[in-house]
C-alpha positions as CSV (number, residue, x, y, z in Angstrom):
1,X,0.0,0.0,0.0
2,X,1.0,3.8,-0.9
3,X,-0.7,6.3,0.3
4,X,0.5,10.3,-1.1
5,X,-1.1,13.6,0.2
6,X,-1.5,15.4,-3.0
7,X,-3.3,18.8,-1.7
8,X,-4.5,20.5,1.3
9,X,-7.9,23.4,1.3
10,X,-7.1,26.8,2.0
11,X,-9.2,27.4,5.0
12,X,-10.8,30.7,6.0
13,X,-9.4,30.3,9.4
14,X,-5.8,28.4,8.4
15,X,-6.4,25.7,9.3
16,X,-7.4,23.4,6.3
17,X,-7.8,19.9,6.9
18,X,-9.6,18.8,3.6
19,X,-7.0,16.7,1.5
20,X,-6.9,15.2,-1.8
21,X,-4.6,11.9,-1.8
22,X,-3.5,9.2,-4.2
23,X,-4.0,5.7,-2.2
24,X,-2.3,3.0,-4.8
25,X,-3.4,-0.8,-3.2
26,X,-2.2,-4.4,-4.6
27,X,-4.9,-5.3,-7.1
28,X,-6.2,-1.6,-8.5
29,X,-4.5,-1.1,-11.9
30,X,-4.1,2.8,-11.3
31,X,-4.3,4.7,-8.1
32,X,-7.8,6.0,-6.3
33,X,-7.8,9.8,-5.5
34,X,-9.4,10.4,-2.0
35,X,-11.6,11.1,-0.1
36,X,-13.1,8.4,-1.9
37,X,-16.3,6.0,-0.6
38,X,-16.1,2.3,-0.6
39,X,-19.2,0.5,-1.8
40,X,-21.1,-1.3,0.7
41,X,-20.8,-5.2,-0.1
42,X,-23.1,-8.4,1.7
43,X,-20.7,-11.2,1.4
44,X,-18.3,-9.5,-1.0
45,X,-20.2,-8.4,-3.7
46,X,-22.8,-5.2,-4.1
47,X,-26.3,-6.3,-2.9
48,X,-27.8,-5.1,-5.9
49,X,-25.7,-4.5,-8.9
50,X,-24.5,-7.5,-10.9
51,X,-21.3,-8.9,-11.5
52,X,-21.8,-8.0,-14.9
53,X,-22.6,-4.5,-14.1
54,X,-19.9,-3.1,-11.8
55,X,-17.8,-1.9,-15.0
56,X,-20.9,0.4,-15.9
57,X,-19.7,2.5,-12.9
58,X,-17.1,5.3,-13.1
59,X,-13.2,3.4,-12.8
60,X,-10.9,4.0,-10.6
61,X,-13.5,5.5,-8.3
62,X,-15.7,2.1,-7.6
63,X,-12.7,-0.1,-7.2
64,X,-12.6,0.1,-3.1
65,X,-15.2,-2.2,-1.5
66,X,-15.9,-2.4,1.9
67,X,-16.3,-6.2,3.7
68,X,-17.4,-7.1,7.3
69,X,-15.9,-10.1,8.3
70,X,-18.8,-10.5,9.9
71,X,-21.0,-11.7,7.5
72,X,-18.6,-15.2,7.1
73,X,-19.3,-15.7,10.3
74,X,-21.3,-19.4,9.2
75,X,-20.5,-20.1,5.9
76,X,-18.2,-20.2,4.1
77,X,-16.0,-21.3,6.3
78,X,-12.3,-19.7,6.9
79,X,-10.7,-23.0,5.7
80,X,-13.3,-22.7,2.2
81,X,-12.3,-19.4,1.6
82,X,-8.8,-19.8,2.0
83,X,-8.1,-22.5,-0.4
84,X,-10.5,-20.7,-2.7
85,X,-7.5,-18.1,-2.5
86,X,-9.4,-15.3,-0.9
87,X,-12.1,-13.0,-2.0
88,X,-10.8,-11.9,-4.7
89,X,-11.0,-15.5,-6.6
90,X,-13.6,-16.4,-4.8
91,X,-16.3,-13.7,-5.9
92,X,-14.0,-12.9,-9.2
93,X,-13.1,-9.3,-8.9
94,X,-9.7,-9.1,-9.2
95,X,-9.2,-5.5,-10.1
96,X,-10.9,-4.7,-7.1
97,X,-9.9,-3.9,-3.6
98,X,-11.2,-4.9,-0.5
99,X,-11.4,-3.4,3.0
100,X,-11.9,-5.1,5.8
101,X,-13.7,-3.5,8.7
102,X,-15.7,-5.4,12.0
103,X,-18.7,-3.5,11.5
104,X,-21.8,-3.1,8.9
105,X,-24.8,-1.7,9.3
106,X,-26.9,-4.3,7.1
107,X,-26.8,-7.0,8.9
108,X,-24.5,-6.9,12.0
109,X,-24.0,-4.2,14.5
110,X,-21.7,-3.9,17.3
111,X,-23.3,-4.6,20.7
112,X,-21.0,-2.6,23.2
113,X,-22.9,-4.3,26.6
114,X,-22.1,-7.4,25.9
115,X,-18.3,-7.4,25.0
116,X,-15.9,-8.0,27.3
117,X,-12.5,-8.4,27.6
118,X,-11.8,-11.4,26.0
119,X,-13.4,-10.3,22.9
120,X,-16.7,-8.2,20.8
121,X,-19.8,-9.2,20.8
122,X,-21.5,-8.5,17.5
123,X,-25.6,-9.2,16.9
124,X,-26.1,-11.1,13.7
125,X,-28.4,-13.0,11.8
126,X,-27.4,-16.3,13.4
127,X,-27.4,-14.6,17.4
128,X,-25.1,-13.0,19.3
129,X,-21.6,-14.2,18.7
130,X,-18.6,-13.2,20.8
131,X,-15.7,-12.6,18.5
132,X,-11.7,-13.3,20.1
133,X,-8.9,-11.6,18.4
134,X,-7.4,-14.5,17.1
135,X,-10.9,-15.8,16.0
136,X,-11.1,-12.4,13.5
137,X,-7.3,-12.7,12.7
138,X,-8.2,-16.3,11.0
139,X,-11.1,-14.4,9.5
140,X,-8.7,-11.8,8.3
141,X,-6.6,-14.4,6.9
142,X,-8.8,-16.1,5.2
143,X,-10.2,-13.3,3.2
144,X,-6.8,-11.8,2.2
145,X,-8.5,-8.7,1.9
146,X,-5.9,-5.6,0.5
147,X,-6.6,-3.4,4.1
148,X,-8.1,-4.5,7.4
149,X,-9.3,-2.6,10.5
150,X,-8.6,-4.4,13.8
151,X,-11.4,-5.2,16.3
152,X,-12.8,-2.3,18.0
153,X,-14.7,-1.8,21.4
154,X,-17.1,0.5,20.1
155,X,-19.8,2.2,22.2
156,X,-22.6,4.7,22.0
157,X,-22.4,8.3,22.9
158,X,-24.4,7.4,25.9
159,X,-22.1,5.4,28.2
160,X,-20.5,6.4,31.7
161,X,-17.2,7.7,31.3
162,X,-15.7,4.9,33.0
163,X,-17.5,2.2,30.6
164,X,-16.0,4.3,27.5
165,X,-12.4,4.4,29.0
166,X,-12.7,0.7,28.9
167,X,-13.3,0.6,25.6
168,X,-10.5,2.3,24.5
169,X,-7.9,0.0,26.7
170,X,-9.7,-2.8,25.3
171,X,-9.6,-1.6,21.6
172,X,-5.6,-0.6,22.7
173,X,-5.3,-4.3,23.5
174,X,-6.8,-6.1,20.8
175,X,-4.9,-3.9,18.1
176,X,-1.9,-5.3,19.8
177,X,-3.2,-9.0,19.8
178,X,-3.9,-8.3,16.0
179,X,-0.8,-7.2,15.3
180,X,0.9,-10.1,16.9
181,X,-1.4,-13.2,15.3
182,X,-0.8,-11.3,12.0
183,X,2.5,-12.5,10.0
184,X,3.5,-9.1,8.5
185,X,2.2,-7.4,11.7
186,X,1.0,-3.9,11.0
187,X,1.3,-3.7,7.0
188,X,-1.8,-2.9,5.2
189,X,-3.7,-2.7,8.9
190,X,-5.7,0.1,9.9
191,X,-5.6,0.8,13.5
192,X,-8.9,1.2,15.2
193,X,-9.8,4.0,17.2
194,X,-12.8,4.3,19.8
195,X,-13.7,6.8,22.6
196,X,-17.2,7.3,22.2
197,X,-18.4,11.1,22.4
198,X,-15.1,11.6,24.7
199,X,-13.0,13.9,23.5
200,X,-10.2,13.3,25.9
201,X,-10.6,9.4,25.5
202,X,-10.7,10.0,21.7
203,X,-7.6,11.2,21.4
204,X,-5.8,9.2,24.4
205,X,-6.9,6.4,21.9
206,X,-5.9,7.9,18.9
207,X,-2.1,8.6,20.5
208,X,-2.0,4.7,21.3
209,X,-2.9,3.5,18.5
210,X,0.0,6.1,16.5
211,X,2.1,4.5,18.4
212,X,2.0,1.1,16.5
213,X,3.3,0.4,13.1
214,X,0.2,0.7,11.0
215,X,-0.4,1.5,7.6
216,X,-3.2,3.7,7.9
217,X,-6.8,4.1,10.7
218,X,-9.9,3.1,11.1
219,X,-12.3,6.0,13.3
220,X,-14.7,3.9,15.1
221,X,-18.0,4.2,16.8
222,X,-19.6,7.2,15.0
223,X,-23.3,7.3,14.4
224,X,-24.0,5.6,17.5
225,X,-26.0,8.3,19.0
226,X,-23.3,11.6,19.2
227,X,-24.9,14.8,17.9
228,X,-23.8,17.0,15.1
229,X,-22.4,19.6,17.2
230,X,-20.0,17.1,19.2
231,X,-18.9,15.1,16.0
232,X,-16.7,17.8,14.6
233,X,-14.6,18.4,17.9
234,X,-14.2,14.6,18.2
235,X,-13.5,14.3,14.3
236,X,-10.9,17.0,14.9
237,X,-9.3,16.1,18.3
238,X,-8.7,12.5,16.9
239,X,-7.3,14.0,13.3
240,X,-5.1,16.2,14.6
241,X,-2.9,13.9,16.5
242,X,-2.6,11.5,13.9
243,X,0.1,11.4,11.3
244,X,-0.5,13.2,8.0
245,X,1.3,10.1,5.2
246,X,-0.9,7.8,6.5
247,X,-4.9,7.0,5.4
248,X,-8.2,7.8,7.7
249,X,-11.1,5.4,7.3
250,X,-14.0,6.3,8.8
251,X,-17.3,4.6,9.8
252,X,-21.0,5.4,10.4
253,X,-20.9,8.9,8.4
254,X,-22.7,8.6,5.3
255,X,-25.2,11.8,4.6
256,X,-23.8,14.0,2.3
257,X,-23.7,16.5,5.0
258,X,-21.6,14.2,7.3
259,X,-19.6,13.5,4.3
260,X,-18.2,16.9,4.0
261,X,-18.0,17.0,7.7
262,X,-15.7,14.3,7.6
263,X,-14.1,15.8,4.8
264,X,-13.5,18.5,6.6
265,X,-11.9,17.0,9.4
266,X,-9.0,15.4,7.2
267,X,-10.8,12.0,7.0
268,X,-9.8,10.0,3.4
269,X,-12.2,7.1,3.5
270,X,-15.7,6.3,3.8
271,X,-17.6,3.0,4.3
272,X,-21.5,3.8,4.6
273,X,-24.6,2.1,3.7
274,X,-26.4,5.3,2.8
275,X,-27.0,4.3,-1.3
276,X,-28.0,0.8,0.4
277,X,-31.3,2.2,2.4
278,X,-31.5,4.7,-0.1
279,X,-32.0,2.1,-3.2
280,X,-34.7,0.1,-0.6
281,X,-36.5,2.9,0.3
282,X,-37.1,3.9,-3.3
283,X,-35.6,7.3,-3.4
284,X,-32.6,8.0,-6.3
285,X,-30.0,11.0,-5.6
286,X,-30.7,14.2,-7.9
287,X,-28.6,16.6,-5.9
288,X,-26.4,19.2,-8.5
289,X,-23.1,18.1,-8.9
290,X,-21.8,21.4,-10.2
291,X,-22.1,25.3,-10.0
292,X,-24.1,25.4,-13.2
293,X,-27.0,22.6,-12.3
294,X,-30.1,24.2,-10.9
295,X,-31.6,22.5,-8.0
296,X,-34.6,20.7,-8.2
297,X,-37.7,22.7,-7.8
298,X,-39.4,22.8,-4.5
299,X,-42.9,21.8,-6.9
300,X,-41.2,18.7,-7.7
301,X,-40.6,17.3,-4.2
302,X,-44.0,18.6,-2.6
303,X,-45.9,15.4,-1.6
304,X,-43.2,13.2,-3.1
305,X,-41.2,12.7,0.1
306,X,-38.2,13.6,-1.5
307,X,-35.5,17.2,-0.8
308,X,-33.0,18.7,-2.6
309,X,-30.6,15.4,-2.5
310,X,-33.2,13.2,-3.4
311,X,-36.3,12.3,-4.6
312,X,-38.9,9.2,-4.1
313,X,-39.8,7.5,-7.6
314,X,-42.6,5.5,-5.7
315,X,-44.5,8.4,-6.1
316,X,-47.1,8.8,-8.6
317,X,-46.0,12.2,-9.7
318,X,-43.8,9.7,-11.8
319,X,-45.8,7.5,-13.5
320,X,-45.9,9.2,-16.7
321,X,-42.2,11.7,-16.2
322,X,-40.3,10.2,-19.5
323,X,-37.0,12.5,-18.5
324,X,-34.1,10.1,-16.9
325,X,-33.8,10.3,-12.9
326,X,-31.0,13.0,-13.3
327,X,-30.4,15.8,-16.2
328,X,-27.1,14.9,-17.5
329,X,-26.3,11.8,-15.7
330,X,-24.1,9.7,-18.0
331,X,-24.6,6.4,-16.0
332,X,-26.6,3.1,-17.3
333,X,-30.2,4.0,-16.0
334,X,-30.3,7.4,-16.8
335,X,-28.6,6.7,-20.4
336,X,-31.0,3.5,-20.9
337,X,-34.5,3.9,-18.7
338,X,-36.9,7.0,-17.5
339,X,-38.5,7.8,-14.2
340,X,-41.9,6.2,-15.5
341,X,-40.3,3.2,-15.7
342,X,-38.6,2.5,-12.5
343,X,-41.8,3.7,-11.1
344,X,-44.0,0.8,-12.5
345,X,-41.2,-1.9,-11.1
346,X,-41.2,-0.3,-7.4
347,X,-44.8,-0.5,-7.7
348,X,-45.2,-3.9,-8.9
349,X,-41.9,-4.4,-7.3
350,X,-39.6,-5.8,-9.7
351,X,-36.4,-6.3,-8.2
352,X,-34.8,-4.9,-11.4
353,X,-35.7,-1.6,-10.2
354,X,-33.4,-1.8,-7.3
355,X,-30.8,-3.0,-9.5
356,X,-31.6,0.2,-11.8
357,X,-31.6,2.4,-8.8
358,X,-27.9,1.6,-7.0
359,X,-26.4,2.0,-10.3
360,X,-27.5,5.8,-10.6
361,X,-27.4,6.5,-6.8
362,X,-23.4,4.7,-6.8
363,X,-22.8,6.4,-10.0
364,X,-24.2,9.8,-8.6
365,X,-22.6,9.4,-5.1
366,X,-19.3,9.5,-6.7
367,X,-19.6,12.1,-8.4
368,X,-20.1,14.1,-5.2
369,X,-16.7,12.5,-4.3
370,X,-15.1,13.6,-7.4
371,X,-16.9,16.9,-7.0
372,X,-15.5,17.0,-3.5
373,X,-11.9,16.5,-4.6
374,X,-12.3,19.0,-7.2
375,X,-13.1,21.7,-5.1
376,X,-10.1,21.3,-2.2
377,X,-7.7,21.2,-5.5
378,X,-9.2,24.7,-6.5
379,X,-9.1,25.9,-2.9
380,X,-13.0,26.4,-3.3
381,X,-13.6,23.7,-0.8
382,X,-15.5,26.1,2.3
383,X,-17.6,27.7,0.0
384,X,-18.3,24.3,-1.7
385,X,-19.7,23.4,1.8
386,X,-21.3,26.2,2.5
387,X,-23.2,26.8,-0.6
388,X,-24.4,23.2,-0.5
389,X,-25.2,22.6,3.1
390,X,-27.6,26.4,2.5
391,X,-29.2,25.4,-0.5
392,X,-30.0,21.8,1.3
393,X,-31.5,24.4,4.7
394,X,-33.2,26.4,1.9
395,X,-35.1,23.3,0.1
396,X,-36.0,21.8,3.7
397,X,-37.5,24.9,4.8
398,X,-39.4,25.6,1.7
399,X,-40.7,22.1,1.6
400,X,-42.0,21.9,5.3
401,X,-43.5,25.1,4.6
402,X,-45.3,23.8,1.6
């Protein structure tokens, strides 16, 4: 793994912590500019968009996958995959990158009471399972994936302080047990860091885990109940004592809003199921990806459920709309199908139109990615924010008012 800091934003108050960066892993053919998202996976591959498919979206961008260990819990088994080779053989996507992370929000979620010190306790399909270090080493192993986080002790915002500080030793610990079951110890590892809505345990955490001989870290236990005000300090605090050559993953932010929040606070990667709920739920991204698309009118998203980023094509406003979901979109549904007709397969849902739908909403969301790299290169990145989070306040308040 090589990871390059390419530029910094010029903040209004000096101190810019938006970057753009060049992360070059094993089995991508060219490097991936960051901040970049990795695509959600169940089991390895996109929940909706074929095999087939995944060249339709924009390359090098939708080459980083994110895996959860987790979901191999039962089958197949650690010995299957490993004489397969690994993920990447076993699911066929070679020029493809995986990252490895012991959290996901589709099916397994971390369930902070129950851990202990022995190991994390995760809530999955099959029960409650207890996971050991060396149990999600051989996990690890198996899968071969091109980055892993290492367990984490995460915790919601509402613990005791003394319950959180736990966490953090324990996270400390089990990065340290990684490291040693692992043969090449810290290379291509991304050390975990917890501390709930602490600041000071945040950023004891994050100097522990600095400390180690990592390639890169993974910020843990985000949306687990903080509020917007407190994420940026904790963002920040834990930023600011890490090392600037090295990669931040982050987990649990995936609003466009908490995007550029994370952005902001000098955070590289993102692993989020947003475009997941979004595809289930109906709803396709329309937000403007540059200064010279109008918004969507507030007309258009009266009764429809939808705001400025989105819009709900369940609704029958679209039964007979023959424009594509998005002016200008050059990705497979918008070139090839109209909002009419992802409208009659939700209704007499058709799976296809899920399939239809995370192609746009992927192909859409990186664009804001792309969008977002563009503007810290031209040192337009504040007003980038600013303009975007207003117009978003704007549309909200028109359409409540409606």
């Amino acid at each position: 793994m090589k990871f390059t800091v390419k530029a910094l934003s010029n903040s209004s108050n000096g101190n810019g912590r938006a970057r753009v960066g060049l992360l070059q892993l094993g089995n991508c053919p060219t490097p991936v500019e960051t901040p970049s998202l990795l695509l959600s996976t169940r089991k390895a591959l996109p929940v909706f968009i074929a095999h087939d498919l995944l060249p339709s979206l924009p390359s090098p961008d939708s080459h980083l996958l994110q895996v959860s260990p987790l979901h191999f819990l039962e089958s197949p088994t650690p010995n299957a995959i490993s004489s397969i080779g690994g993920l990447h053989k076993m699911v066929g996507l070679h020029k493809h990158c995986f990252v490895a992370a012991p959290r996901d929000s589709m099916l397994c979620l971390p369930v902070c009471e129950s851990s202990n010190k022995f190991g994390a306790s995760f809530e999955t399909p099959c029960g409650r399972r207890l996971i050991r270090p060396a149990e999600y080493m051989e996990m690890i192993s198996s899968l071969k994936p091109n980055l892993w986080a290492s367990l984490a002790d995460e915790v919601p915002a509402w613990v005791l302080e003394k319950r959180n500080k736990t966490s953090v030793d324990r996270t400390v610990r089990w990065l340290d047990e990684c490291l040693a079951l692992n043969p090449v110890g810290g290379k291509l590892a991304l050390g975990a860091i917890v501390g709930g809505s602490s600041v000071e345990e945040r950023i004891r955490c994050a100097q522990e885990v600095a400390r180690r001989h990592v390639s890169g870290y993974w910020i843990g236990g985000f949306g687990l109940g903080e509020s917007t005000e407190e994420r940026s300090a904790l963002l920040t605090a834990v930023t600011d004592v890490l090392p600037k050559e090295k990669p931040r993953q982050i987990c649990g932010l995936g609003l466009p809003e908490e995007v550029l929040l994370g952005v902001a606070s000098g955070v590289d990667l993102f692993d989020s199921t947003y475009i997941y709920h979004l595809t289930l739920g109906g709803f396709a991204l329309v937000f403007p990806l540059n200064r010279d698309e109008r918004h969507i009118s507030d007309s258009q998203l009266s009764d429809t459920g939808g705001d400025c980023t989105k819009i709900n094509l369940r609704a029958t406003v679209y039964r007979k709309d023959k424009s594509p979901i998005a002016d200008n979109c050059r990705c497979y549904t918008c070139q090839n199908h109209t909002r009419a007709y992802i409208n009659h397969l939700l209704n007499v849902h058709e799976m296809l139109a899920q399939i239809l739908l995370e192609i746009h909403n992927t192909h859409h969301y990186l664009g804001f990615f792309r969008t977002i790299r563009e503007a810290i290169k031209n040192g337009e990145f504040d007003h980038f924010c600013q303009k975007f989070i207003e117009g978003r306040r704007e549309h909200l308040a028109a359409a409540a008012c409606s």
